[in-house]
TORLUMMI-97932 format. One record per residue: residue number from 1; residue in three letters; x, y, z of N, C-alpha, C, CB in turn. Coordinates in nm, 4 decimals. Glycine has a CB too. Layout:
<sites>
  num  residu      n_px      n_py      n_pz     ca_px     ca_py     ca_pz      c_px      c_py      c_pz     cb_px     cb_py     cb_pz
  NUM     ALA         X         Y         Z         X         Y         Z         X         Y         Z         X         Y         Z
...
</sites>
This chain:
<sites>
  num  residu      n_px      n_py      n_pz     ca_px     ca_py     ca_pz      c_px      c_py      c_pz     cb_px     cb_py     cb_pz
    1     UNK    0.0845   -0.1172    0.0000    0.0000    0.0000    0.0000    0.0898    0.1245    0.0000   -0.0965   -0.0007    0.1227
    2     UNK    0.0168    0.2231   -0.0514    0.0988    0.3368   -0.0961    0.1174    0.4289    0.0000    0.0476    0.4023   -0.2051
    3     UNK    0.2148    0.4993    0.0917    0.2004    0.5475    0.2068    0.1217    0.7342    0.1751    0.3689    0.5293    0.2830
    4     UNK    0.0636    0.7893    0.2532   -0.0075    0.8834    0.2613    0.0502    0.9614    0.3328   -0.1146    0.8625    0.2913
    5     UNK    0.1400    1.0896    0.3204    0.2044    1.2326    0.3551    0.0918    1.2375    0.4715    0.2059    1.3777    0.2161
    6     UNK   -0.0137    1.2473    0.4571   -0.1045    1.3199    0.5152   -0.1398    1.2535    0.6569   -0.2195    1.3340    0.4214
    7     UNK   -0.1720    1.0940    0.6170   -0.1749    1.0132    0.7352   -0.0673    0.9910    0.8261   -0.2073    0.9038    0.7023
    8     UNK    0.0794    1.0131    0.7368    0.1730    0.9628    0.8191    0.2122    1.0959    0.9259    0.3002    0.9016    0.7241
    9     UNK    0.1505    1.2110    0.8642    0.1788    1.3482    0.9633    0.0605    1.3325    1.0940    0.1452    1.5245    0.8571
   10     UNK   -0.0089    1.2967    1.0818   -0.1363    1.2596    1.1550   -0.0791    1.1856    1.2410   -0.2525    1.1903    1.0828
   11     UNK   -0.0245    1.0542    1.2294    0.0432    0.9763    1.3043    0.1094    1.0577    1.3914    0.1210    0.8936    1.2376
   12     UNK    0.1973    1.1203    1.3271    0.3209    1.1918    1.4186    0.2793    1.3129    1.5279    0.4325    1.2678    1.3069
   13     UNK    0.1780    1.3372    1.4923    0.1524    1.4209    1.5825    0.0525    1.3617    1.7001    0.1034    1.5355    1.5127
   14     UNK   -0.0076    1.2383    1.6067   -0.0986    1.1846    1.7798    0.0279    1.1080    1.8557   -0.2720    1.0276    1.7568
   15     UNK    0.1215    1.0635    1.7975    0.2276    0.9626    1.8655    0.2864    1.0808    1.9764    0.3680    0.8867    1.7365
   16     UNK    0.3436    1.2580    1.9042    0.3736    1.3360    2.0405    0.3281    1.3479    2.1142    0.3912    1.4228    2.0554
   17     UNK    0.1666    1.3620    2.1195    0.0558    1.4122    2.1818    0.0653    1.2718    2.2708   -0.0893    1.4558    2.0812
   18     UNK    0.0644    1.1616    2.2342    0.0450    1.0700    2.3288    0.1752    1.0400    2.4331    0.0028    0.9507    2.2533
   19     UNK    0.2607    1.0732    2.3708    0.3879    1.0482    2.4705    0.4288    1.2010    2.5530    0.5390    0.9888    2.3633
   20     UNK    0.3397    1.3102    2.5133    0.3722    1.4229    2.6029    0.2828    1.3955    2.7608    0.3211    1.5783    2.5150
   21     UNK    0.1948    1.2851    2.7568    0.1124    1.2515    2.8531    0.1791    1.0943    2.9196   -0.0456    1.2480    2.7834
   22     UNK    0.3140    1.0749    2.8322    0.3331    0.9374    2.9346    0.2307    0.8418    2.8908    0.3071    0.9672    3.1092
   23     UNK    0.2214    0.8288    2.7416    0.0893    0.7572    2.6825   -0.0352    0.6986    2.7791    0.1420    0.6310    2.6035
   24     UNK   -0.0545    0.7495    2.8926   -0.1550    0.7923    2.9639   -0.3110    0.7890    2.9230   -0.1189    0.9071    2.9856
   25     UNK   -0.4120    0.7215    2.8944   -0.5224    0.7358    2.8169   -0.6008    0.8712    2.8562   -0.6071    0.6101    2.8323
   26     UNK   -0.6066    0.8710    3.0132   -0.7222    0.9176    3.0630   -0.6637    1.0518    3.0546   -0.7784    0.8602    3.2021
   27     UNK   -0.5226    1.1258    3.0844   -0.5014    1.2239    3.0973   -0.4857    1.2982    2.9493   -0.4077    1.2199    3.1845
   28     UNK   -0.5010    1.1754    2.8295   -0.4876    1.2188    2.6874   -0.6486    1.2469    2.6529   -0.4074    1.0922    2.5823
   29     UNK   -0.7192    1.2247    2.7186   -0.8637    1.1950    2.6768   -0.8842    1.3402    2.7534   -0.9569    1.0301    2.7374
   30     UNK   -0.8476    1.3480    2.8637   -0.8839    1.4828    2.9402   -0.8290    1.5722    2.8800   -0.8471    1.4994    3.0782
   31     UNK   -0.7266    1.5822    2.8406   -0.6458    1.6990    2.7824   -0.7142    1.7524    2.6337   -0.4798    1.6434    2.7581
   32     UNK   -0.7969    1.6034    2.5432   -0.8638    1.6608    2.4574   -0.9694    1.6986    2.4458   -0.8596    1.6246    2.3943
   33     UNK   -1.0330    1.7046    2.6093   -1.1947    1.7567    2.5998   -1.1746    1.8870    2.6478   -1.3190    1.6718    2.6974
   34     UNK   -1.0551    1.9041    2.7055   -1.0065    2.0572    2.7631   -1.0423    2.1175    2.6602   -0.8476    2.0944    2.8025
   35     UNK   -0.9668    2.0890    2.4969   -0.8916    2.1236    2.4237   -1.0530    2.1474    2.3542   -0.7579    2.0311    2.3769
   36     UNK   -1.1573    2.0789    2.3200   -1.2406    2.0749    2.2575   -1.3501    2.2098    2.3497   -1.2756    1.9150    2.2402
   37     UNK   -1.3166    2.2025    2.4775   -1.4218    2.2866    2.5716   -1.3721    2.4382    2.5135   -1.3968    2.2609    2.7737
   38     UNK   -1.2026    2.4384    2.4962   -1.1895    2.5862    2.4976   -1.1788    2.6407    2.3236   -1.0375    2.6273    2.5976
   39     UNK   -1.1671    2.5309    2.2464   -1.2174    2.6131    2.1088   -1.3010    2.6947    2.0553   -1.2406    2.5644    2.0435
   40     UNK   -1.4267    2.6531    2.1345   -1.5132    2.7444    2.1172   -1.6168    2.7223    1.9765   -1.4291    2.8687    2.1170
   41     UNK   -1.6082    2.6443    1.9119   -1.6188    2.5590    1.8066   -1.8279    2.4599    1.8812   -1.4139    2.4312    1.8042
   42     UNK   -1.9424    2.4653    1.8238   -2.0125    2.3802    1.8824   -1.9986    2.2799    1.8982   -2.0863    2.3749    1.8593
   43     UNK   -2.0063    2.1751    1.9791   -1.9923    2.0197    1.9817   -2.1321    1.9788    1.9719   -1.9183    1.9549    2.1185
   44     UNK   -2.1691    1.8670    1.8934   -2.2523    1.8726    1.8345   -2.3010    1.6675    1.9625   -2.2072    1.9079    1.6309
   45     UNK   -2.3610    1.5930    2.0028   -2.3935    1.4943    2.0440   -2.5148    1.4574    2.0164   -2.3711    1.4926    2.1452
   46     UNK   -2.5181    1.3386    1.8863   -2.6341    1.2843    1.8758   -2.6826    1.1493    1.9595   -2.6389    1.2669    1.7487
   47     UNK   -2.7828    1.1867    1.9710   -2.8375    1.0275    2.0189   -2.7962    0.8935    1.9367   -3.0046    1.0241    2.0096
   48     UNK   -2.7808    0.7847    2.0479   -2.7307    0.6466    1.9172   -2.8457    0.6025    1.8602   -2.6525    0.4878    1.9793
   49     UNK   -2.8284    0.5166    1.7289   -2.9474    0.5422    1.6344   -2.9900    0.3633    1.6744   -2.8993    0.6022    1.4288
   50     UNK   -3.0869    0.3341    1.6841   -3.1507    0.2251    1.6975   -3.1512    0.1465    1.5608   -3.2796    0.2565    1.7502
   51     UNK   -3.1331    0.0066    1.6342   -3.0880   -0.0619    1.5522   -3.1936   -0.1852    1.5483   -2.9479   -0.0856    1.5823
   52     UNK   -3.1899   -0.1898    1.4203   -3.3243   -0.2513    1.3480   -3.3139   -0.4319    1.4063   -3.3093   -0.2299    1.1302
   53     UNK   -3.4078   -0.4636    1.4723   -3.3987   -0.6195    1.4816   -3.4059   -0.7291    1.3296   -3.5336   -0.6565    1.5815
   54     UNK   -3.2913   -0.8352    1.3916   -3.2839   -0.8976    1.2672   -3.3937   -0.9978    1.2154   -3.1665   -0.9608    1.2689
   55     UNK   -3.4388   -1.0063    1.1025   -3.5198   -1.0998    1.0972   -3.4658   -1.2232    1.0158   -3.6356   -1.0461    1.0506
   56     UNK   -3.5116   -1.3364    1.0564   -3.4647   -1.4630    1.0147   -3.5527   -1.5211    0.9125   -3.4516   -1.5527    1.1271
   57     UNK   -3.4484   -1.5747    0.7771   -3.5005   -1.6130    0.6905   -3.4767   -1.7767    0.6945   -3.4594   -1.5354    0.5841
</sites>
């Protein structure tokens, strides 16, 4: 597969982001709702969409 400039910069910057926290989940997860609270940007939360029961043939 053909490598992607774009993805592989993506990489590199969640790989700093994760090791500036001591790859840490919770304090990476906190640090990005900080990050999302102070943009200022709407956050948008939909309800989960119901899911159709299967029927058997």
């Amino acid at each position: 597969m053909k490598k992607d400039p774009i993805v592989e910069e993506i990489r590199k910057i969640r790989e700093a982001h994760a090791a500036k926290f001591n790859y840490d989940l919770k304090a990476i997860c906190a640090d990005l709702k900080k990050k999302e609270k102070d943009c200022g940007h709407p956050v948008v939360s939909l309800p989960p969409k119901r899911l159709l029961k299967a029927t058997g043939s």
